[in-house]
C-alpha positions in Angstrom: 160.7 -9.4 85.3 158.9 -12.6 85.4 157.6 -14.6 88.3 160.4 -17.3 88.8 161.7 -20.5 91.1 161.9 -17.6 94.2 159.6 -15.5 95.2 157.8 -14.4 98.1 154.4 -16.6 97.7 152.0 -13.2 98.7 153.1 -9.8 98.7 154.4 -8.8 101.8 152.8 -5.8 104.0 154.2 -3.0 105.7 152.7 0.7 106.5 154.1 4.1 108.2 152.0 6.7 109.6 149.5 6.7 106.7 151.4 4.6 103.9 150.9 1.1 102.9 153.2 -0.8 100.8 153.1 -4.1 99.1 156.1 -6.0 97.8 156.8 -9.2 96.3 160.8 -10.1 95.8 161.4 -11.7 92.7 164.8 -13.9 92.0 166.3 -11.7 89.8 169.3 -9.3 89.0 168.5 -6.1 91.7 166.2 -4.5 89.4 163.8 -2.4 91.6 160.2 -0.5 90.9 157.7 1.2 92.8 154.7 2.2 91.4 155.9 0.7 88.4 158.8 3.6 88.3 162.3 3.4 89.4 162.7 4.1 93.1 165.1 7.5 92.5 162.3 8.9 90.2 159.5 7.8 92.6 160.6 8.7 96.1 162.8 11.8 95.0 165.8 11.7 97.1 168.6 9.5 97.8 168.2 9.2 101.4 164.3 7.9 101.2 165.8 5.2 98.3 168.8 4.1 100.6 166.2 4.2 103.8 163.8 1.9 102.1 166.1 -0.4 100.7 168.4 -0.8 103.7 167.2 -4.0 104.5 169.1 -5.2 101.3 171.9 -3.5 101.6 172.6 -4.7 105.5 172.0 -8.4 104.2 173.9 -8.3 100.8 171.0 -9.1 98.9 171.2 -6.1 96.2 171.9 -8.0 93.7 170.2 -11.3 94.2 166.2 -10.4 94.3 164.0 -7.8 92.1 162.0 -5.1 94.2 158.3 -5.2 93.0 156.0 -2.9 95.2 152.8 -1.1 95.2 152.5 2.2 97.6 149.4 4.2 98.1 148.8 6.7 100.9 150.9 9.2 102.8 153.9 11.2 102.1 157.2 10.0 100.8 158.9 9.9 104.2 156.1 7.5 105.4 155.8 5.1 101.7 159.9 5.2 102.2 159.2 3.6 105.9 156.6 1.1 105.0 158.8 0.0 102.5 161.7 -0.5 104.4 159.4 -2.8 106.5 157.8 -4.6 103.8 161.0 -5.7 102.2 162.4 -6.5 105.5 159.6 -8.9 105.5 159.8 -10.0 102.4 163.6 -11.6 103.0 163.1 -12.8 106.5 160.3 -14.9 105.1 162.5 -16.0 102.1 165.6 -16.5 103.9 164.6 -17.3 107.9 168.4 -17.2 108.6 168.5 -13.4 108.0 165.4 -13.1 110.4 167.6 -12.5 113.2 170.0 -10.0 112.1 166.8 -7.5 110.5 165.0 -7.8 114.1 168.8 -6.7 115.7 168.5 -3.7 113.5 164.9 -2.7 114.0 163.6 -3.2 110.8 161.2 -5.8 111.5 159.0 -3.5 114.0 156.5 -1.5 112.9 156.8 2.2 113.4 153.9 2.7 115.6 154.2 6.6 115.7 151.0 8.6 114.4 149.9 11.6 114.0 148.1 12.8 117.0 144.0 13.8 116.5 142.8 17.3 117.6 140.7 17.4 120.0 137.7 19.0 120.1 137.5 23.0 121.8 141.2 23.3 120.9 142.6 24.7 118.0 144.8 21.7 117.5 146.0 18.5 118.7 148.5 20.0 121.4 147.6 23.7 120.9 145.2 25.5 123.6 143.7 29.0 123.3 144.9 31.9 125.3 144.3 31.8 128.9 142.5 34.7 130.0 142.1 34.9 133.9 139.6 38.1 133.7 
């Protein structure tokens, strides 16, 4: 894959609880890597793959751009979310027509939910110690 005529002109940002993921969309052939590994052999299961490329799939894209990305941090659920939001990105700032019909879907927001901090005298973050009343 070589940097043509189309691609995104910075690598486009998205995270997920504690994921960040970088992707730059090539015009290409649908070729996709993450971690410079094909996205069934690094994210494991189908469902993360079709969840983090939905974006394409919704738009009929597939074919037309190459997936490049860089992941670091979290678990596969969450570098499967901050994909998804990256590449959603990605095509609404090649294509500003298909901004619009990624937003009505949700894929252009952020998934702001985070694992909660424990707090301190408490075993956890929700978790108390038994009540004793004597």
């Amino acid at each position: 894959m070589t940097v043509d005529a189309v691609a995104t002109p910075r690598p486009e940002t998205g995270r997920r609880k504690e994921a960040v993921a970088r992707v730059r969309l090539l015009a290409g052939s649908g070729q996709h890597l993450i971690n410079d590994r094909p996205p069934i052999e690094y994210l494991k299961r189908p469902t993360l793959v079709q969840a983090a490329f939905e974006a394409l799939t919704l738009t009929s894209t597939t074919g037309k751009y190459d997936v490049v990305a860089r992941v670091r941090g979290g678990g596969l659920t969450g570098q499967a979310g901050a994909l998804r939001l990256a590449i959603a990105r990605a095509l609404a700032q090649l294509d500003g027509s298909l901004r619009g019909q990624l937003g009505r879907e949700g894929l252009l927001t952020r998934d702001a939910r985070m694992k909660e901090r424990k707090k301190y005298g408490q075993p956890g973050a929700r978790k108390r110690f038994q009540f004793s009343k004597r």
